[in-house]
C-alpha positions as CSV (number, residue, x, y, z in Angstrom):
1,X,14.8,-10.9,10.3
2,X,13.1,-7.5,10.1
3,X,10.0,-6.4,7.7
4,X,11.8,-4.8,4.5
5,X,9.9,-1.7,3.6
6,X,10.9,1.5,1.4
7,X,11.5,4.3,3.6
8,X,9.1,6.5,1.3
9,X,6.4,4.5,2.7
10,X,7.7,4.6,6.5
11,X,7.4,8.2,5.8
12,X,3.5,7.9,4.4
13,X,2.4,5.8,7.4
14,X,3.7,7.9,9.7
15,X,1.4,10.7,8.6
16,X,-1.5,8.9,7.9
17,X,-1.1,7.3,11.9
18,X,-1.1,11.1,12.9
19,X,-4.3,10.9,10.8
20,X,-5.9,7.9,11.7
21,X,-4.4,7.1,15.5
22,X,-4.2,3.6,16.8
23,X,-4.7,5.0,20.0
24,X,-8.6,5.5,18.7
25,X,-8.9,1.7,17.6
26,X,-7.6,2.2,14.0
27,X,-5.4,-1.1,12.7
28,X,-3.5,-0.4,9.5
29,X,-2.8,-3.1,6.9
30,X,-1.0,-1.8,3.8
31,X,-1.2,-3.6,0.4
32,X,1.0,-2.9,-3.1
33,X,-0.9,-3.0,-6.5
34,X,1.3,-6.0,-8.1
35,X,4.2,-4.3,-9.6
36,X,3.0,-1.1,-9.2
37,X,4.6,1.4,-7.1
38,X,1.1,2.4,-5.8
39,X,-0.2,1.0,-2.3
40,X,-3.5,1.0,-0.9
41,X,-3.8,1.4,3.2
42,X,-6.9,-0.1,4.7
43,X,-7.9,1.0,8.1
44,X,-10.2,-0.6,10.1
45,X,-11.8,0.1,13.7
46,X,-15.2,-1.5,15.4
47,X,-17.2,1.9,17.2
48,X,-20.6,1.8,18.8
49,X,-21.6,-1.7,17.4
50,X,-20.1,-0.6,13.6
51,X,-17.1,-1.3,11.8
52,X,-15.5,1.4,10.0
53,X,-13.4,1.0,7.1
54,X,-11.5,3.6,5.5
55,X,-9.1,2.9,2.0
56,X,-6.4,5.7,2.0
57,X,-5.1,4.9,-2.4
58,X,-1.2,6.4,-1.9
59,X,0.6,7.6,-4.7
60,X,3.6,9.0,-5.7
61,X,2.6,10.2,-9.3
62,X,2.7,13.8,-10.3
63,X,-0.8,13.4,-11.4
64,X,-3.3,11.0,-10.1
65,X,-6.4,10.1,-12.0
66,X,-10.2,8.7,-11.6
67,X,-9.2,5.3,-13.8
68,X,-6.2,4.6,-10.7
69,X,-9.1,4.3,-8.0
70,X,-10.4,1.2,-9.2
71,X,-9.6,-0.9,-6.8
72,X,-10.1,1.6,-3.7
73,X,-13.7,1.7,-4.0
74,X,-14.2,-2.0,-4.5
75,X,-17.1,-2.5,-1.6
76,X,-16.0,-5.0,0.9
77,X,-18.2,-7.5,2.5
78,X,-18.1,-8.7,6.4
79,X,-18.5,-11.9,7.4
80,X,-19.7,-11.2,11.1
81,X,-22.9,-9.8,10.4
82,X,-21.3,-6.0,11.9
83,X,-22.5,-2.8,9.7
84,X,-19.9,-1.0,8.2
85,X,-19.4,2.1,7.4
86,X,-17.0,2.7,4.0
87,X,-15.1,5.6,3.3
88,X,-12.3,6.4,1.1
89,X,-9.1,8.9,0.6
90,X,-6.3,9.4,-1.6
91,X,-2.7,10.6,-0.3
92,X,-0.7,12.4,-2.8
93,X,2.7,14.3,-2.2
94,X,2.5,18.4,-2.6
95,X,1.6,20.0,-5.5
96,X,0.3,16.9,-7.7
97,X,-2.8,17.3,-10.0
98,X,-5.5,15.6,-7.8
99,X,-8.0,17.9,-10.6
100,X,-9.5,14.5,-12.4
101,X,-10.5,13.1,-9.0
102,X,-14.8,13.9,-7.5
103,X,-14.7,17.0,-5.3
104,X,-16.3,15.0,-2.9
105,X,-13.1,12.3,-2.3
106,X,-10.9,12.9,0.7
107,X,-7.4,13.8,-0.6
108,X,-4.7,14.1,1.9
109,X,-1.1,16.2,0.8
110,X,2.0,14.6,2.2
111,X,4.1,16.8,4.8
112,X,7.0,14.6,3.0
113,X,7.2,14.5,0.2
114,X,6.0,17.1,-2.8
115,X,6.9,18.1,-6.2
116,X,9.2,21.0,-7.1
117,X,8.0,21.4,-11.0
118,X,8.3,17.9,-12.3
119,X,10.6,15.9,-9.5
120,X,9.8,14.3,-6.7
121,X,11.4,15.8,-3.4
122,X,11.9,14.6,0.2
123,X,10.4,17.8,2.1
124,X,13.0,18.2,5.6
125,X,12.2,19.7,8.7
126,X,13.5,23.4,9.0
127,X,16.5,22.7,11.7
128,X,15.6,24.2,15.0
129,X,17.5,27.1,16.0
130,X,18.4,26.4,20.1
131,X,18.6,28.9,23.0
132,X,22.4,29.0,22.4
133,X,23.2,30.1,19.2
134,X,20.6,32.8,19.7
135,X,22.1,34.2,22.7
136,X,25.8,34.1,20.7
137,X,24.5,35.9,18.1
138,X,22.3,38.8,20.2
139,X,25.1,41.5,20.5
């Protein structure tokens, strides 16, 4: 049996593992928000002596507001006696209203996903044009 996940989210973790690589330490544990669609990613990674922790909220709403980050910024305590350092981001798709959030928050856009007016759209890569078809079309 294989871990059931939306592919919207597949999508979301790829980017924010382009982000947040595991190749520099970083472990990613993603949590939902009860029956919310809304997910919170927690990265953590020990450097120097220090754990850093890092809350990415992801959302899919056009607009995301200061009242939705209530549990992101929930400080966490550590049991081992390590300092950490606490930082957190949002991760929106394009073009949603991230205006009711600090200035000083980290807010990432999806590559994804993004919002033509008011629906949500899957965002594809342009197809790639190969040697071939260029050289059939050069006169």
């Amino acid at each position: 049996m294989g871990v059931c996940t939306d592919i919207m989210y597949d999508f979301v973790l790829q980017e924010i593992n382009r982000i947040y690589s595991s190749y520099d330490g970083w472990k990613i544990t993603p949590f939902r928000h009860g029956n919310s669609y809304d997910t919170t990613v927690r990265l953590e990674r020990r450097n120097i002596g220090s754990r850093e922790i890092v809350k990415i909220f992801v959302s899919f709403k056009k607009e995301v507001t200061l009242n939705m980050l209530e549990d992101l910024i929930k400080p966490e305590k550590t049991g081992d006696g390590l300092l950490s350092r606490q930082s957190y981001a949002v991760m929106v798709p394009s073009n949603a209203d991230t205006s009711a959030l600090p200035s000083d928050l980290k807010i990432y856009t999806m590559k994804s996903f993004a919002f033509q007016g008011k629906e949500l759209t899957w965002v594809k890569k342009p197809v790639r044009k190969n040697d071939e078809t260029v050289s059939k079309s050069a006169p």
